[in-house]
C-alpha positions in Angstrom: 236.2 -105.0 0.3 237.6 -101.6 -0.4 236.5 -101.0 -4.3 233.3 -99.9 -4.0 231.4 -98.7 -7.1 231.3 -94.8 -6.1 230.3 -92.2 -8.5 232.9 -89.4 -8.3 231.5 -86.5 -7.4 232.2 -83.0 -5.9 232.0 -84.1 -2.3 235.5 -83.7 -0.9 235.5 -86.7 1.5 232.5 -88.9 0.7 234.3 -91.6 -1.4 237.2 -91.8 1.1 235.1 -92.0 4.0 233.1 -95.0 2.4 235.6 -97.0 2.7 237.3 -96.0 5.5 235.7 -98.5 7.8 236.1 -101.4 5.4 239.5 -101.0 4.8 240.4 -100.4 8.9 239.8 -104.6 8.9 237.9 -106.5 11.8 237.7 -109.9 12.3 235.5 -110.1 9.0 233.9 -113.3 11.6 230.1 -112.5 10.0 231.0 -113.2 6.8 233.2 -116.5 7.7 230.4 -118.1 9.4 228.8 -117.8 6.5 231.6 -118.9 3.9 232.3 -121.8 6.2 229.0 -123.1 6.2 228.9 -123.3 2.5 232.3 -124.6 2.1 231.0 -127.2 4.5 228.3 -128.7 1.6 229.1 -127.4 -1.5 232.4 -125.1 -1.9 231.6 -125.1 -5.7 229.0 -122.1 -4.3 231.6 -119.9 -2.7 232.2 -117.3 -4.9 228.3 -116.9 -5.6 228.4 -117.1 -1.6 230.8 -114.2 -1.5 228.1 -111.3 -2.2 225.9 -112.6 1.0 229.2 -112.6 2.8 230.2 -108.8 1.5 226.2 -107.6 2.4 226.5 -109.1 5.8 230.3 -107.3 6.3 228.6 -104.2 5.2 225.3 -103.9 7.1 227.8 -104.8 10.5 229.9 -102.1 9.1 227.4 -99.1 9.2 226.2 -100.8 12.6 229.4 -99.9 14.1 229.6 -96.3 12.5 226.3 -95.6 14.0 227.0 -97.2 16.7 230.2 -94.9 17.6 228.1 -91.6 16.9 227.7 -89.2 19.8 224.1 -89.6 20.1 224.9 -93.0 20.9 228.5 -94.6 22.5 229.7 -91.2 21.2 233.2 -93.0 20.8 236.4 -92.3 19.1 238.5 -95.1 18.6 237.2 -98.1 16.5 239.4 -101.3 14.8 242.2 -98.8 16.5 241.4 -96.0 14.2 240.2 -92.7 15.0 235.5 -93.0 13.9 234.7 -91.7 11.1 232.5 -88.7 13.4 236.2 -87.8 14.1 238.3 -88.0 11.2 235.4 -86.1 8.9 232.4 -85.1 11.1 229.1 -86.0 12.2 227.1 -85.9 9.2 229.4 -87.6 6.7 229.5 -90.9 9.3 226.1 -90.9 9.4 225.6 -90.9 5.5 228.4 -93.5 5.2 226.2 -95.4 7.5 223.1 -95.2 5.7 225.0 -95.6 2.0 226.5 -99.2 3.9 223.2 -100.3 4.6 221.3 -100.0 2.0 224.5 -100.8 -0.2 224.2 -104.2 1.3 221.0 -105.0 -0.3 222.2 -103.6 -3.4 225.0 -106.5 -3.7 222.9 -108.9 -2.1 220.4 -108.6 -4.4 222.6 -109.1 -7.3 223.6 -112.4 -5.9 223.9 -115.2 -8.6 221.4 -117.6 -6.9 217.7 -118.2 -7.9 215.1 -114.8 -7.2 214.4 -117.6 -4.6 217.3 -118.0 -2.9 217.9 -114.1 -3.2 214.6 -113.2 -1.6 215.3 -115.4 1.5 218.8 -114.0 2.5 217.6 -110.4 1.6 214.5 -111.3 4.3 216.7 -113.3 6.8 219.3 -110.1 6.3 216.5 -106.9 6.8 214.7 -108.9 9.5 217.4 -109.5 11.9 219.2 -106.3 10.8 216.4 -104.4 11.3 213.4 -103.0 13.3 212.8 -106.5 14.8 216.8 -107.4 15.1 220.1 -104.9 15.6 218.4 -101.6 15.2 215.6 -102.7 18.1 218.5 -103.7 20.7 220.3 -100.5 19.8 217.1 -98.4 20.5 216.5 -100.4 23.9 220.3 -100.2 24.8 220.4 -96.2 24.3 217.0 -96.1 26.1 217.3 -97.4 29.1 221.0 -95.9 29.6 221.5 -95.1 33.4 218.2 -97.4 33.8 219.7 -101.0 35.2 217.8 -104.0 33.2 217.0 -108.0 35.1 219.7 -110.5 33.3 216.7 -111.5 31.2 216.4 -108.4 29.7 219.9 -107.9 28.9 219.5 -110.9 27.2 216.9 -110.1 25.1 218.9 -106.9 24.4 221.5 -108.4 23.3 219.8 -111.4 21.1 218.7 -108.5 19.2 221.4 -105.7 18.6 224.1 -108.6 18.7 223.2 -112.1 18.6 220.9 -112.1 15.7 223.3 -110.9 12.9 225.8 -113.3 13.8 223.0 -116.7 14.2 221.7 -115.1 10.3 225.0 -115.5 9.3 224.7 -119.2 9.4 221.5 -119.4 8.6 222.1 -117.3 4.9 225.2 -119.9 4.5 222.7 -122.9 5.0 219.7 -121.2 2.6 222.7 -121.3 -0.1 223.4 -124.7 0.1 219.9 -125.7 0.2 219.7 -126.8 3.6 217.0 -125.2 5.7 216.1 -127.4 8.3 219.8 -126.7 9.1 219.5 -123.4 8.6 217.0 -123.3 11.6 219.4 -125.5 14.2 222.5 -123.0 13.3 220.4 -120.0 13.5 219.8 -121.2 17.6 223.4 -121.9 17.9 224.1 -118.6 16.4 222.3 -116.7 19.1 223.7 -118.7 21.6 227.6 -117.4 20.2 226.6 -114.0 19.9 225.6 -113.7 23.6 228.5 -115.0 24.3 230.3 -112.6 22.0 228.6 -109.6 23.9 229.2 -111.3 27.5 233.2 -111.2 26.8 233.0 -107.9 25.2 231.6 -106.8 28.0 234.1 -108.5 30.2 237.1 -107.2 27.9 236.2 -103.7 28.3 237.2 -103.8 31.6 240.0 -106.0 31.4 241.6 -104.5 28.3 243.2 -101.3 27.2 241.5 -99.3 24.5 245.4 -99.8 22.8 244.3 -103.7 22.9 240.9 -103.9 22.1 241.3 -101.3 19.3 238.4 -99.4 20.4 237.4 -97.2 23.9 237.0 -99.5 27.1 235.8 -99.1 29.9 233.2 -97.1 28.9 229.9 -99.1 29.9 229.5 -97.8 33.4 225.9 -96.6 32.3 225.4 -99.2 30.4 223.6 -102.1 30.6 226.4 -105.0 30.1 226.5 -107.7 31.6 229.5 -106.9 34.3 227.7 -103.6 35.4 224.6 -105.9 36.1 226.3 -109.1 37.3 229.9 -108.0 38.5 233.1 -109.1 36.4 233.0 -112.8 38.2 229.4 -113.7 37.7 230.2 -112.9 34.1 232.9 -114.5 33.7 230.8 -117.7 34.7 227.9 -117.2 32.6 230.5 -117.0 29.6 232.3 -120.4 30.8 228.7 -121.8 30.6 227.7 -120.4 27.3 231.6 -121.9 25.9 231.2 -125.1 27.3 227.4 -125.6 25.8 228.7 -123.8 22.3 231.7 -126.5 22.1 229.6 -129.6 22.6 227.1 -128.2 20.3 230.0 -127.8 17.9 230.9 -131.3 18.5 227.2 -132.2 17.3 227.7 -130.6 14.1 228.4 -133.1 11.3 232.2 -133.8 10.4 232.5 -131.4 7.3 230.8 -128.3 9.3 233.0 -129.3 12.2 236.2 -128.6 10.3 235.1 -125.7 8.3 233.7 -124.0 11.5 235.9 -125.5 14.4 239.3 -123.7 13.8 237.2 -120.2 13.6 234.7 -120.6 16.8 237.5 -122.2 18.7 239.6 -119.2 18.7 236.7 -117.2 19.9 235.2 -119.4 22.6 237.3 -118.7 25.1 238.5 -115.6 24.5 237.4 -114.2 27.5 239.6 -116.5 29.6 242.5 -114.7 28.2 243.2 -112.0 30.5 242.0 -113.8 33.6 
């Protein structure tokens, strides 16, 4: 994750600052939804698998840089490290950020699947990556800053800059393996556990310490999360709801995708009951 393929050149922080991020860790949970899904039908496929699972790592990754900018969440502390707009300067994070993204595609691209195969997880990856995935929630989520949203349009905020990444996730491990109509039922439930995903981020950034998250809390005020909008108890139940639905959906799932997925959505689930 932290050998990539840069040119030396006479920039005195570029190459270190590209990997920076990558090598600060994360719960690398994109990527294992992925793995897990093909593990689940055909494990022979893995290592193939592992270039959609690096591209998805590295278009999250310049998601977060961006995200951290001060035109943004303006924030200094991510994975408990000091953001790259910090440690170098404005500038080189946003570069880093761009070279990330359009890296992705790069290794995506040189996937060893069919020009099939390839075109359909670079298409499932752009769109909910892009213009009509993250980068629209991010754009409606700096917009209407200091402008309180309905729950419904949280939501929607949130399917997009969050939930949409994390439901294509499954959806690329199921084109792999062949299995589309899957593909389409995991891509649902994927939504579903990245609103979740955002509802207890939101309700661990006022429960936690930036030492424990790893990254500035408490810092939403003028944001549209889902405490600021429903209060810390409302959310709270909204996320019992959304774990409860995710774990019998789980339970749904045949036997093989149980037991590659179970042990890593469990963990997760109820995450948010931790600190209450």
């Amino acid at each position: 994750m932290d050998n990539l393929p840069v040119s030396k050149s006479i920039h005195p922080s570029y190459e270190k600052a590209l990997g920076q991020m990558l090598i600060a860790g994360g719960k690398r949970f994109r990527p294992a939804l992925l793995l897990g899904v093909v593990n689940s039908y055909n494990s022979l496929l893995e290592e193939g698998a592992m270039h959609a699972a690096y591209a998805i790592e590295l278009l999250h990754t310049y998601s977060l840089i961006h995200d951290d900018l001060p035109a943004m969440d303006n924030s200094p502390l991510r994975r408990g490290k000091p953001t790259l707009h910090v440690e170098f300067d404005e500038v080189t994070a946003i570069l880093v950020g761009d070279a990330l993204n359009t890296y992705s595609f790069e290794v995506l691209s040189n996937a060893p699947f069919s020009d099939y195969t390839r075109v359909a997880l670079i298409r499932e990856l752009a769109t909910n990556g892009g213009l009509n995935g993250m980068v629209l929630g991010q754009a409606i989520d700096c917009y209407f800053e200091n402008r309180p949203l309905q729950v419904e349009d949280i939501k929607f905020l949130h399917t997009n800059k969050t939930a949409k990444l994390i439901a294509a996730s499954l959806k690329m491990g199921a084109i792999i393996v062949g299995k589309e109509k899957l593909g389409e039922k995991l891509y649902d439930f994927g939504i579903k556990v990245g609103l979740l995903f955002q509802i207890q981020d939101d309700i661990l950034d006022v429960t936690q310490s930036s030492e424990e998250a790893g990254k500035l809390t408490n810092n939403d005020e003028e944001k549209n999360s889902f405490v600021t909008i429903l209060g810390l108890e409302k959310a709270i139940g909204e996320a019992d709801i959304l774990a409860q639905e995710l774990l019998e959906e789980l339970e749904s799932f045949d036997k093989n995708l149980q037991y590659e997925l179970s042990p890593l959505l469990t963990q997760y689930i109820n995450r948010h009951k931790t600190k209450n």
